[in-house]
N, C-alpha and C positions, 0 to 999 in steps of 0.2 A: 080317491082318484081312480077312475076306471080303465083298463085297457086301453078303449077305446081313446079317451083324454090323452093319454100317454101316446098312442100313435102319433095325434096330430100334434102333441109336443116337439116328436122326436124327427118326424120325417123332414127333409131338407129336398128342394128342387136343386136337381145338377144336370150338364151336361156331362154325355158319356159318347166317349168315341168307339171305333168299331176300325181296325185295319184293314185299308184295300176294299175290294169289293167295289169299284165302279175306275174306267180309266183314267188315268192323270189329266188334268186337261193343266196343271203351272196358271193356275186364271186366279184373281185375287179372291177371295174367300174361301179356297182351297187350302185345309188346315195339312199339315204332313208330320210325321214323324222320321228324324234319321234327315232332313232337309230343311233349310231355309230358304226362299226364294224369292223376298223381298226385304229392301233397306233402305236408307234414304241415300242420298248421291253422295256425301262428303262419307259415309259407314264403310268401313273395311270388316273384313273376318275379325273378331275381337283375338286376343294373343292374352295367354296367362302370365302369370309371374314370374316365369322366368324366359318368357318370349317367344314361346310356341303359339303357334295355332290352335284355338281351341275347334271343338268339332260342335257343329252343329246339330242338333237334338232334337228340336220341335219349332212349326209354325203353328200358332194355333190364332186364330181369327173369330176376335167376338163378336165384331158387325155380323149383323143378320141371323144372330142365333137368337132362340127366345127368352134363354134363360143366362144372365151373367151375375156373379158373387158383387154383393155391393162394395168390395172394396174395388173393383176392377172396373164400376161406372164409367164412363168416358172412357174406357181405354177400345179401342178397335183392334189389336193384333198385338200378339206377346209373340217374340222370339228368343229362343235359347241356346245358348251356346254352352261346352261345359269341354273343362282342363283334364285334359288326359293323366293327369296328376293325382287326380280323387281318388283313383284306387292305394292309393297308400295313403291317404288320408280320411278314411271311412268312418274312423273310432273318433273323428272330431264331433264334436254335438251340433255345429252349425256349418254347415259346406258349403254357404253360400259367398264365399270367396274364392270357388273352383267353379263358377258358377258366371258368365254373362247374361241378364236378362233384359231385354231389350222393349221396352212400350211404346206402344206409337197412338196418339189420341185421333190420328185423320191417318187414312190411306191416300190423300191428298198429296201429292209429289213423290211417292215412293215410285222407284225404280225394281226393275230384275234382276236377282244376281242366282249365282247357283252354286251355291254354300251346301255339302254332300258329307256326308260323316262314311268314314272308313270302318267306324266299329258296326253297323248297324245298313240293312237295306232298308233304303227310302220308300215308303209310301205314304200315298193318302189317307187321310183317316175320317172319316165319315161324322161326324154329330147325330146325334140321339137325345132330346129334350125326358127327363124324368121327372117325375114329381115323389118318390116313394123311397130317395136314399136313406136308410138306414144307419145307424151306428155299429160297429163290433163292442163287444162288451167291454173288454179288457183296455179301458183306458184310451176307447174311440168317441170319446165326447159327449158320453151321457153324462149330463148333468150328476150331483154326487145326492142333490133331492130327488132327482127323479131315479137314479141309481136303488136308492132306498125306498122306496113305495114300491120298484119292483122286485126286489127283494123280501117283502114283508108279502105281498097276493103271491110269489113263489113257494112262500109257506105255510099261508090262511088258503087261496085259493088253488093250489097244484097250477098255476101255470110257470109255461117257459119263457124265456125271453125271445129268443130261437123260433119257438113254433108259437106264440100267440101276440108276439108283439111286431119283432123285428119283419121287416114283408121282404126287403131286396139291399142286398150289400154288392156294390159296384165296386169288384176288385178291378179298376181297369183303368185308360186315361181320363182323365176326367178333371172338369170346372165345376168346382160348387161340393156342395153335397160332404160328404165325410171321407176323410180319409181311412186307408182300410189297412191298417198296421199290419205287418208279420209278428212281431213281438209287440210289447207292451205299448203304448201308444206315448207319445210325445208332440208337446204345446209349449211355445215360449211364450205365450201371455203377451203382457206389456203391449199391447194392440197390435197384435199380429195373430192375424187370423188364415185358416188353410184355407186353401182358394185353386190349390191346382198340383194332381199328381201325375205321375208319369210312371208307369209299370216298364217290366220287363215282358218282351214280346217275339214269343215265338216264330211268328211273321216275320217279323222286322228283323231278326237273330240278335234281339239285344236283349242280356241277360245281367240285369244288376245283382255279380255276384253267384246268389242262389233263387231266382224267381222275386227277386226285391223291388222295392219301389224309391222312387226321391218325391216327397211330399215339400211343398212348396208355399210361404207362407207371407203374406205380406199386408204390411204397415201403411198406407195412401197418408196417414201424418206425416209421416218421416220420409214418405216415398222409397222405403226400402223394404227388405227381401231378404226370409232366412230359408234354409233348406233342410232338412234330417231324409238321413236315408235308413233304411231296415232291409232285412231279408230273414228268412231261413235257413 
């Protein structure tokens, strides 16, 4: 297997978001981070487990982008909510019960609301169509065959993974594509597949942690959703 086979192995199409950089206009295909801005009429603020308000985190809008993860077919607009609760529950392996996640298959009857998170300033955040994601090495989804063919031309032929294989790693928000670990990388199998991360963001003054991320993973069999967070 050559290099070049290996690229088109590895590389994955994602969307990649970009914070701010053009005015709010609150219009429906307008994804944000740190806001929600649409629901359906009978949807309230969702409330965690012990009856608070969870804060609202992300609108991110699939309609009209070029590129969506085949688990997220049909869906037109994810929104997320998340329990103020999770920072003392970080060391769980699944955090997706501090977690509301909201799909909507039609924009068709949704309404406005203005759902604002306290931890975090609200902006829009821009989409960017890739075709070049990449994997991290350490347990980012390279395959464990393809892992070992570039292992063996790292020693017959002196290349790197880094510099001859790997082209673009999107540490950022993003649909599709690979998830970009801080530590060692984590997969719950059992057909749940990553599909959607969410960094910490200096713009936005949200910082999971220590510059971490919640990777977001989900099952269209079962129609549910697990979550793992990391940092440094």
């Amino acid at each position: 297997m050559t290099v070049d086979e290996i690229k088109e192995i590895l590389k994955r199409k994602a969307i990649i978001f970009h914070t701010g950089g053009k005015r709010p206009t609150k219009e429906l295909l307008e994804s944000w981070i740190g806001r929600v801005g649409w629901k359906q009429q009978d949807e309230d603020l969702p409330l965690d487990s012990i009856g608070k308000n969870m804060m609202p985190i992300a609108t991110i809008f699939l309609k009209g982008i070029p590129f969506c993860p085949m688990e997220l077919l049909g869906t037109e607009l994810v929104t997320i909510f998340m329990s103020e609760e999770i920072w003392d529950n970080l060391i769980a392996e699944d955090l997706s019960p501090w977690f509301t996640i909201r799909t909507y298959k039609s924009l068709d009857d949704l309404v406005p609301c203005e759902y604002k998170s306290d931890l975090m300033n609200p902006f829009p955040i821009m989409p960017e169509f890739v075709e070049n994601d990449f994997p991290t090495w350490d347990g980012g989804g390279i395959p464990s065959v393809i892992e070992d063919v570039i292992l063996k031309l790292e020693n017959t032929d002196g290349i790197d993974y880094f510099d001859d294989i790997c082209e673009e790693i999107y540490a950022q928000y993003k649909i599709g594509g690979y998830p970009v670990f801080c530590q060692s990388g984590h997969w719950f199998g059992e057909g749940y597949s990553f599909v959607l991360q969410i960094s910490s963001d200096e713009k936005a003054k949200f910082n999971i942690v220590d510059n971490g991320n919640f990777y977001f993973y989900s099952n269209p069999q079962k129609a549910d959703w697990k979550v793992y967070c990391d940092f440094y």
